[in-house]
N, C-alpha and C positions, 0 to 999 in steps of 0.2 A: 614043410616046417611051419608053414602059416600057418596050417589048420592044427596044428599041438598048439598052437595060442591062441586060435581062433576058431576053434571049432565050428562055430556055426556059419563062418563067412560065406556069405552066396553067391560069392563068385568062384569058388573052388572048382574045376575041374572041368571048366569050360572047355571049348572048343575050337573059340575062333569065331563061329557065325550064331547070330543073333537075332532067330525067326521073328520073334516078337517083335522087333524094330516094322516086321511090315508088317505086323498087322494094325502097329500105331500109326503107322504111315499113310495106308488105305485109310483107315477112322479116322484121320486126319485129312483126308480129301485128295489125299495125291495117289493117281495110278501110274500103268504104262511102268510097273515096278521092272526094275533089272536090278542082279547081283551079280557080283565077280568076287573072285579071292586069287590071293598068291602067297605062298611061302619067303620069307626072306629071313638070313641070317644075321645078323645083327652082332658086334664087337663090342664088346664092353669087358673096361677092365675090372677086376675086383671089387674094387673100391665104387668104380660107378654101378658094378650091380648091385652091390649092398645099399649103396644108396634109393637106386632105382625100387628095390623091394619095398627097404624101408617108410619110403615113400606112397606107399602102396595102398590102397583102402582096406586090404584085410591087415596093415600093421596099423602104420601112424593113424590112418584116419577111424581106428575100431579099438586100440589095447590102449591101457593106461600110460603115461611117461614112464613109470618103472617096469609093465611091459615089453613096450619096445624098447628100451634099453637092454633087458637083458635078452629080445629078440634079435637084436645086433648084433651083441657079444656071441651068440652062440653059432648066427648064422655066419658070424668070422671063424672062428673057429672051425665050423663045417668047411668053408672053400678053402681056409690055407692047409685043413688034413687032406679033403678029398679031392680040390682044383688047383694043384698048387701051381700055378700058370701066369704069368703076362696079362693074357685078352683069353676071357670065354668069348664061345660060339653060342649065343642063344637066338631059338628059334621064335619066329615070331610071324601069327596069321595076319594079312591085311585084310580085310571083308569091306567090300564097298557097296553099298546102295542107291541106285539111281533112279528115281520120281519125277512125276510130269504133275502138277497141277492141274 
């Protein structure tokens, strides 16, 4: 739904890990790189995901006030047709990077 208001957002469709990070990290002066990741599920009700979206760099911090406004409206709409629930389950990457100076 963010990219029908946002098309161009660069962060769309990510993945969770963020190669680039090392190699600002090396050119940065730090080796002895490690990475890790884990899966975790995450609770969030309605209301805090729409917020959580909203909140988002491809909404609030990229579409106009009457944008995201009507980016709200629709994205309520979409969870009480299609989640109509308590607490979603949303999935969520941890990716961690560890450097040595």
């Amino acid at each position: 739904m963010i990219l029908q208001y946002n098309p161009a957002w660069p962060m769309a469709g990510g993945s969770g890990f963020y190669p680039r990070w090392l190699q600002d990290l090396s050119l940065g002066g730090f080796g002895k790189l490690e990475t890790f990741s884990f899966d975790v599920d995450v609770p969030y009700s309605p209301a805090q995901w729409r917020g959580r979206i909203r909140a988002s760099a491809g909404v609030v911090a990229s579409l106009g006030n009457e944008q995201v406004v009507q980016f709200d409206i629709e994205h309520l709409n979409m969870l009480e047709t299609l989640f109509p629930v308590d607490m979603l389950t949303i999935p969520h990457r941890v990716w961690a990077v560890v450097a040595v100076v």
